[in-house]
C-alpha positions in Angstrom: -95.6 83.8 -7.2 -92.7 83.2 -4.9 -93.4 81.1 -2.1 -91.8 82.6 0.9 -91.1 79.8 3.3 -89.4 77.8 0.7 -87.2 80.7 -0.4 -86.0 80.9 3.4 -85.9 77.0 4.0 -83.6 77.0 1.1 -81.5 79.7 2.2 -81.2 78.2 5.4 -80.3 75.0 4.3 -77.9 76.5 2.0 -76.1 78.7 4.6 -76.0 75.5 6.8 -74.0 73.0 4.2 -71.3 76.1 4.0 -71.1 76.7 7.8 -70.9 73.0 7.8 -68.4 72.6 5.1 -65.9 75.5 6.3 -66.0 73.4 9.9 -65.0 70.5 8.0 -62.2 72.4 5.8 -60.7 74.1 9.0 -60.2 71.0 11.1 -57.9 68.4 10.2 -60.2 65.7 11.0 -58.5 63.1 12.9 -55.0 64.0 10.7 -52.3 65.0 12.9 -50.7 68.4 13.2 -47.1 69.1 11.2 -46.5 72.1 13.4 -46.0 71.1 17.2 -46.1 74.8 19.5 -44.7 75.0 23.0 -42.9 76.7 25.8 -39.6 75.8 24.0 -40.1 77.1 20.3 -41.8 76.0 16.9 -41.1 72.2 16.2 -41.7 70.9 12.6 -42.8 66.9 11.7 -42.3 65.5 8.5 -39.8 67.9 7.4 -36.4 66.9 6.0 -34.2 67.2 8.6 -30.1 66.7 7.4 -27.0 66.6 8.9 -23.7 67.1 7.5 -20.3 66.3 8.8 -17.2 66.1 6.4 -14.4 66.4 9.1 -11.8 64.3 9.8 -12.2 62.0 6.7 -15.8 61.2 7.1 -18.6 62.1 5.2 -21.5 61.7 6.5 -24.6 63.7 4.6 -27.7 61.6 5.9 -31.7 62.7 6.8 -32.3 62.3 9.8 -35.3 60.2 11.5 -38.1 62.3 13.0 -37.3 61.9 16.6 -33.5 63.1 15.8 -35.3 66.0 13.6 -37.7 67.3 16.7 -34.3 66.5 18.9 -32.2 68.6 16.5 -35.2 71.2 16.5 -35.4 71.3 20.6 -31.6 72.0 20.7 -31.4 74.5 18.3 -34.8 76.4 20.2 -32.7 77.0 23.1 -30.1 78.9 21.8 -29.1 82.3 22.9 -28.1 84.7 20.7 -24.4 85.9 21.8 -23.7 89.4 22.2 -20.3 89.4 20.2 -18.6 86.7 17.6 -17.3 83.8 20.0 -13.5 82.8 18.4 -14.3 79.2 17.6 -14.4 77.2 14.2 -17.1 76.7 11.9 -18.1 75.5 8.7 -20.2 74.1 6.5 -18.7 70.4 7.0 -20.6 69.8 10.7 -23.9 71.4 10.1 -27.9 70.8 10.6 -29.9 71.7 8.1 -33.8 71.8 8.2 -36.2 74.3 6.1 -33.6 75.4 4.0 -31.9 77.0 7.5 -28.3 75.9 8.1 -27.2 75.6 11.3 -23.2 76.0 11.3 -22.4 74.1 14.6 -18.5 74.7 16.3 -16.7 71.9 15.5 -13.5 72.9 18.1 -15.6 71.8 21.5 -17.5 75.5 21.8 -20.7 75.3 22.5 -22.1 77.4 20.0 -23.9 77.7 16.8 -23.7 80.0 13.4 -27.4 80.7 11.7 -28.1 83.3 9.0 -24.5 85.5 10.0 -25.5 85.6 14.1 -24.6 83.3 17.0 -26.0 81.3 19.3 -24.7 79.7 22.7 -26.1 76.6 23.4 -26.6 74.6 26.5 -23.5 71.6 27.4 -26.3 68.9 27.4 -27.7 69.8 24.7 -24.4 70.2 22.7 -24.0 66.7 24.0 -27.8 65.7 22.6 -26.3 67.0 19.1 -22.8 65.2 19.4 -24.6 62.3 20.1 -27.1 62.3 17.4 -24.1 63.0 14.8 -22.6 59.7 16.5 -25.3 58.4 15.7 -25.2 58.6 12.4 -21.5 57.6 12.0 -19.6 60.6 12.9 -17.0 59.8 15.0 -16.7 63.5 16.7 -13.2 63.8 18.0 -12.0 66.2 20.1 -15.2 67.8 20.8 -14.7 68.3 24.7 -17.3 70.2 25.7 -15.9 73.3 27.3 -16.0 76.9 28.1 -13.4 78.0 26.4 -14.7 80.4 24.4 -17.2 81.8 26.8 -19.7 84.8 25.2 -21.5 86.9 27.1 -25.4 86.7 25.5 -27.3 89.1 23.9 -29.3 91.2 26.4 
């Protein structure tokens, strides 16, 4: 009744299409990755990336290029988390905003960052990568020497 061999030449070929298929589905096949991994953090493409800066009579509510969005990204990566609140000014009129994060950035020279009620020291060149990004933009960031002032000791 039931021929053997074509019952298992079916099943085989069967079983191969799905292995097959389930390669295909996992790869991207030549389509780039959105989510870039390295020794510096998580970096998202094609994402809106926004910045916001409403001091000093400007107004500047823009999204940002991708290069200024994996920038913006690499910056806010490095930041340390800061052992105690630093006494510097932010709000939400100098901010980045990407995956519905904001990123409160101190607009009185610190170097530091507010994100989801913590803080976060980051490096003088890149504080100077985000001032000039913002400038880029339009935002004519005055007063902003980059200093010490406000130095935090970081989270251990």
């Amino acid at each position: 009744m039931f021929n053997l061999k074509k019952i298992f030449k079916l099943c085989t070929a069967l079983l191969a299409i799905s292995m097959i298929t389930v390669i295909f589905a996992a790869c991207s096949c030549g389509e780039e990755s959105s989510v870039i991994e390295n020794q510096f953090g998580t970096y998202y493409k094609n994402i809106d990336t926004v910045i916001t800066y409403n001091l000093d009579s400007q107004n500047i509510n823009t999204k940002v290029d991708e290069n200024k969005s994996l920038a913006l990204q690499g910056v806010l990566n490095k930041c340390e988390e800061l052992a105690k609140t630093p006494e510097c000014e932010f709000s939400k009129d100098f901010m980045v905003t990407y995956q519905e994060n904001e990123y409160l950035v101190a607009h009185d020279g610190c170097n530091h960052i507010k994100h989801n009620g913590k803080y976060y020291r980051i490096p003088v060149s890149d504080r100077m990568i985000l001032n000039d990004i913002f400038e880029n933009y339009g935002a004519k960031i005055k007063n902003q020497a980059i200093n010490e002032k406000h130095e935090v000791e970081v989270k251990k």
